[in-house]
N, CA, C and O of each residue as an XYZ file, in Angstrom:
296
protein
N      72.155      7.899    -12.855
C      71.113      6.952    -13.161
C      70.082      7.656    -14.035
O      69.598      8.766    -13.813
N      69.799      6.791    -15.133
C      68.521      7.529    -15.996
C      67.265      6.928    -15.580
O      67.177      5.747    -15.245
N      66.042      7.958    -15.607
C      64.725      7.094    -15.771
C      64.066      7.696    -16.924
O      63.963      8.837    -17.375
N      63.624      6.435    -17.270
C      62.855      6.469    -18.655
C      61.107      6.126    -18.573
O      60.723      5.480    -17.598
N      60.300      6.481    -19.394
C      59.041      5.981    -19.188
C      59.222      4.149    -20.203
O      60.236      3.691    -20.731
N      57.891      3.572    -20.130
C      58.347      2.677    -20.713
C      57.901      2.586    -22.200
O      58.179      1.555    -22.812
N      57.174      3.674    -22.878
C      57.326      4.171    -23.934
C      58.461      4.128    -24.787
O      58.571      3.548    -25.868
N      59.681      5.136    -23.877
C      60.680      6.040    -24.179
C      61.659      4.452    -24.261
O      62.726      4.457    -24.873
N      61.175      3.241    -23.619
C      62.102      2.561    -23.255
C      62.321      1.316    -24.705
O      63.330      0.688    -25.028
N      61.302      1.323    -25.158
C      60.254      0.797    -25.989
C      61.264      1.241    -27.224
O      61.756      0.468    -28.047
N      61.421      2.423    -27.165
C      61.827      3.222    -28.854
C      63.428      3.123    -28.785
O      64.073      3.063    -29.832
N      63.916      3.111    -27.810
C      65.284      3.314    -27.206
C      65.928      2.133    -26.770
O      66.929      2.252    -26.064
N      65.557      1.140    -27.046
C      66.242     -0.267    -26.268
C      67.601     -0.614    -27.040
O      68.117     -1.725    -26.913
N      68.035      0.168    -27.668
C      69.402     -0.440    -28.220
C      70.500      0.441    -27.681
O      71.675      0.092    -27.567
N      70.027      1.564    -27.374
C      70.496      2.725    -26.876
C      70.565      2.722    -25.297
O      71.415      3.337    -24.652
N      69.622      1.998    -24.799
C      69.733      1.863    -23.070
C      70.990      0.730    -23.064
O      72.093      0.829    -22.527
N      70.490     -0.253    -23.763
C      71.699     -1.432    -23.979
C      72.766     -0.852    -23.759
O      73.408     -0.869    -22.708
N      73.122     -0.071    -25.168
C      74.640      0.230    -24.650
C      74.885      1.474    -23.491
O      76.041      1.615    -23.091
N      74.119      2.123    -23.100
C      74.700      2.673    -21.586
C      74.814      1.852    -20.348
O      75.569      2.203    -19.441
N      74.004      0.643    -20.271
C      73.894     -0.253    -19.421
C      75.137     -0.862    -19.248
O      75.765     -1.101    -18.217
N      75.518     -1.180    -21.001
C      77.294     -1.879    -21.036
C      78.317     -0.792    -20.644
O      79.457     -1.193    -20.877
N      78.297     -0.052    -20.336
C      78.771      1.407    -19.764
C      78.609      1.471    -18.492
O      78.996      2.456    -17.863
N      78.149      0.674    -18.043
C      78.033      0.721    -16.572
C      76.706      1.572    -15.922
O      76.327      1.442    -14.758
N      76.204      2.302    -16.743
C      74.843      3.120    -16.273
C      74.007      2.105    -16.039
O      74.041      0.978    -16.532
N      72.907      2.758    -14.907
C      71.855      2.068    -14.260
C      70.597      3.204    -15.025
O      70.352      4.406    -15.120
N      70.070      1.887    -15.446
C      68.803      2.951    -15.993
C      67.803      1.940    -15.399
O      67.773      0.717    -15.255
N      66.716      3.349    -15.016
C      64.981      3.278    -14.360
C      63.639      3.010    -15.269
O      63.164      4.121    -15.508
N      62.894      2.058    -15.829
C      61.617      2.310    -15.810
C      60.846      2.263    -15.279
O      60.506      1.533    -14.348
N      60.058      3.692    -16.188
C      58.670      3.719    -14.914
C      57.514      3.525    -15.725
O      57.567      3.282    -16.931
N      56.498      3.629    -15.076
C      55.361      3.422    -16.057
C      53.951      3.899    -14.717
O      53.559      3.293    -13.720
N      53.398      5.684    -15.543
C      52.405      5.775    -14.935
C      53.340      6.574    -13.994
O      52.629      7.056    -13.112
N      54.879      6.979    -13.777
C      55.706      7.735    -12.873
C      56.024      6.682    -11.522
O      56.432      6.988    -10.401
N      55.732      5.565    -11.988
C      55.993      4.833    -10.812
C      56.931      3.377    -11.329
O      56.588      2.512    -12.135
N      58.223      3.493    -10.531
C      59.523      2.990    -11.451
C      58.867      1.406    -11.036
O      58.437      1.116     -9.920
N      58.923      0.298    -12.474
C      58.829     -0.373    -12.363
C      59.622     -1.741    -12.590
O      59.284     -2.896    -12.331
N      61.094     -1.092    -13.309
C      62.463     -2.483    -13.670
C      63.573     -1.213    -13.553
O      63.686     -0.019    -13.830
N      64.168     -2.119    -13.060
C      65.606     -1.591    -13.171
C      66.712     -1.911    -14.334
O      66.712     -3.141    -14.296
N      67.562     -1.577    -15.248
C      68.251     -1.736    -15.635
C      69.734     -2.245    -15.235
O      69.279     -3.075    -16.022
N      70.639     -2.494    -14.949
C      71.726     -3.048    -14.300
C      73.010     -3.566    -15.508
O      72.649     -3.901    -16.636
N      73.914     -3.574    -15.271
C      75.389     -4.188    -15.881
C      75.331     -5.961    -15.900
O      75.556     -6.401    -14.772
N      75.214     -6.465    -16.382
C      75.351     -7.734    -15.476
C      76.845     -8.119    -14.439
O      76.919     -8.938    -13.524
N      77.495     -7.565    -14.767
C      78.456     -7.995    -14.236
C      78.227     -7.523    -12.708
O      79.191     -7.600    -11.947
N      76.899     -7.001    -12.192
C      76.990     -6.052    -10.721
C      75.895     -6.983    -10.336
O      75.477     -6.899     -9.181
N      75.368     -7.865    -11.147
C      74.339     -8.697    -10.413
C      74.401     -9.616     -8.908
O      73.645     -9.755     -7.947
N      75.818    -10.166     -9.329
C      77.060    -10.465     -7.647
C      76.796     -9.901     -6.586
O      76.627    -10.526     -5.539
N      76.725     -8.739     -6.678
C      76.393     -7.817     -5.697
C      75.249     -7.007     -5.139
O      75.072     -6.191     -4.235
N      74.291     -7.829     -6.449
C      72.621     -7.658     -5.817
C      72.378     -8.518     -4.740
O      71.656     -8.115     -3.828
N      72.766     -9.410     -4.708
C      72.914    -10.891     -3.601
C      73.818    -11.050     -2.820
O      74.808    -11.500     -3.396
N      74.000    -10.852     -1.459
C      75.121    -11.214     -0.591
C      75.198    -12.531     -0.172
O      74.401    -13.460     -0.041
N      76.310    -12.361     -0.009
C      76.989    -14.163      0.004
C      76.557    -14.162      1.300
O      77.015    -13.267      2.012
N      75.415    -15.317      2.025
C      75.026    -15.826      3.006
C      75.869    -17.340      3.348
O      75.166    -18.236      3.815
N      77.083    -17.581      3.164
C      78.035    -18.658      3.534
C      78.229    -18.331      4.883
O      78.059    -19.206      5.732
N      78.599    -17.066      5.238
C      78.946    -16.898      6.519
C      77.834    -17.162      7.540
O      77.804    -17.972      8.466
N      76.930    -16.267      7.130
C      75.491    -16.493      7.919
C      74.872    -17.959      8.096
O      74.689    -18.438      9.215
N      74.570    -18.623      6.933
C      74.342    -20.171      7.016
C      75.755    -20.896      8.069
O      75.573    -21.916      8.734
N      76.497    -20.486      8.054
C      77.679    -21.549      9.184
C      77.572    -21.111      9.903
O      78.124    -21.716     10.821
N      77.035    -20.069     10.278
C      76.586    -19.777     12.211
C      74.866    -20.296     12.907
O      74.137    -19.852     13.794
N      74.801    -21.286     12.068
C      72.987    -21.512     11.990
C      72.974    -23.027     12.663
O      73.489    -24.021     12.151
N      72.553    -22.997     13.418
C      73.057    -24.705     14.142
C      72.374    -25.673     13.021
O      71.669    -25.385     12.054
N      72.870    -26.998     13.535
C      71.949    -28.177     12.748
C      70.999    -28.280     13.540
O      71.283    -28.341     14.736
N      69.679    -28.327     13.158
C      68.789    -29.089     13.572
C      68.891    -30.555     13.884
O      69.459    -31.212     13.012
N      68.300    -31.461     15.340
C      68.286    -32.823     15.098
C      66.922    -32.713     15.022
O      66.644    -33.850     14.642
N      66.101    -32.256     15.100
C      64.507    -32.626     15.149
C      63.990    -32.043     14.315
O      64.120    -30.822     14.222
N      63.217    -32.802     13.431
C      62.550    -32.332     11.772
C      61.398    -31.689     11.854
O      60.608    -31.989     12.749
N      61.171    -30.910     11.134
C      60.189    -30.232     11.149
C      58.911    -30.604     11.054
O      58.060    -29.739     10.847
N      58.592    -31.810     11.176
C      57.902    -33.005     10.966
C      57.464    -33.597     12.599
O      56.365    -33.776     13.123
N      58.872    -33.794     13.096
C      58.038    -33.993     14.373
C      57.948    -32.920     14.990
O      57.141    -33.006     15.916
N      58.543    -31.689     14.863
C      57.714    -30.636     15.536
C      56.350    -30.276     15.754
O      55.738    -29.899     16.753
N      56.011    -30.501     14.494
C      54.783    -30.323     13.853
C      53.910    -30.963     14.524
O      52.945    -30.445     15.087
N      54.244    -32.370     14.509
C      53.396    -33.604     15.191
C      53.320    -33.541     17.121
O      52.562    -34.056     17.943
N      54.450    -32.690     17.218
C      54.584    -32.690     19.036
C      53.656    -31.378     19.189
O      53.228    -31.162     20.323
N      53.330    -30.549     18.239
C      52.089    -29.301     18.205
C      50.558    -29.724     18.314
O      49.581    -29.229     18.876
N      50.750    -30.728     17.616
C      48.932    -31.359     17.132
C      48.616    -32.483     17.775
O      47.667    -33.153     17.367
N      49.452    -32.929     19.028
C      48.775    -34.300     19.144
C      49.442    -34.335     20.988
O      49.203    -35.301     21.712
């Protein structure tokens, strides 16, 4: 993984491009404190986990959040 300032990132953006399409993960920072990440897109899939499984173990609600609300305040 590279880190770059965002200067360095500034002068170099055609050049991060193509290591990025290379699969490298590159860091900016700014001030030494990393502030974007660089990434492949194709790995973005896998910034996010598939919550299908998790959502089908989640019961249905029959009572809306609405009358909850209303069985709180009154």
């Amino acid at each position: 993984m590279q880190t770059i300032s965002v200067a360095e990132a500034r002068e170099k953006l055609a050049q991060l491009l193509q290591a990025v399409e290379q699969g490298e993960e590159v860091v900016i920072r700014r001030y030494s404190k990393p502030v974007a990440r660089l990434i492949p897109y194709e790995s973005v899939e896998t910034v996010f986990p598939d919550l299908s499984d998790f959502r089908s173990k989640q019961s249905n609600a029959t009572t809306s959040l609405a009358d909850l609300r209303n069985e709180e305040r009154y």
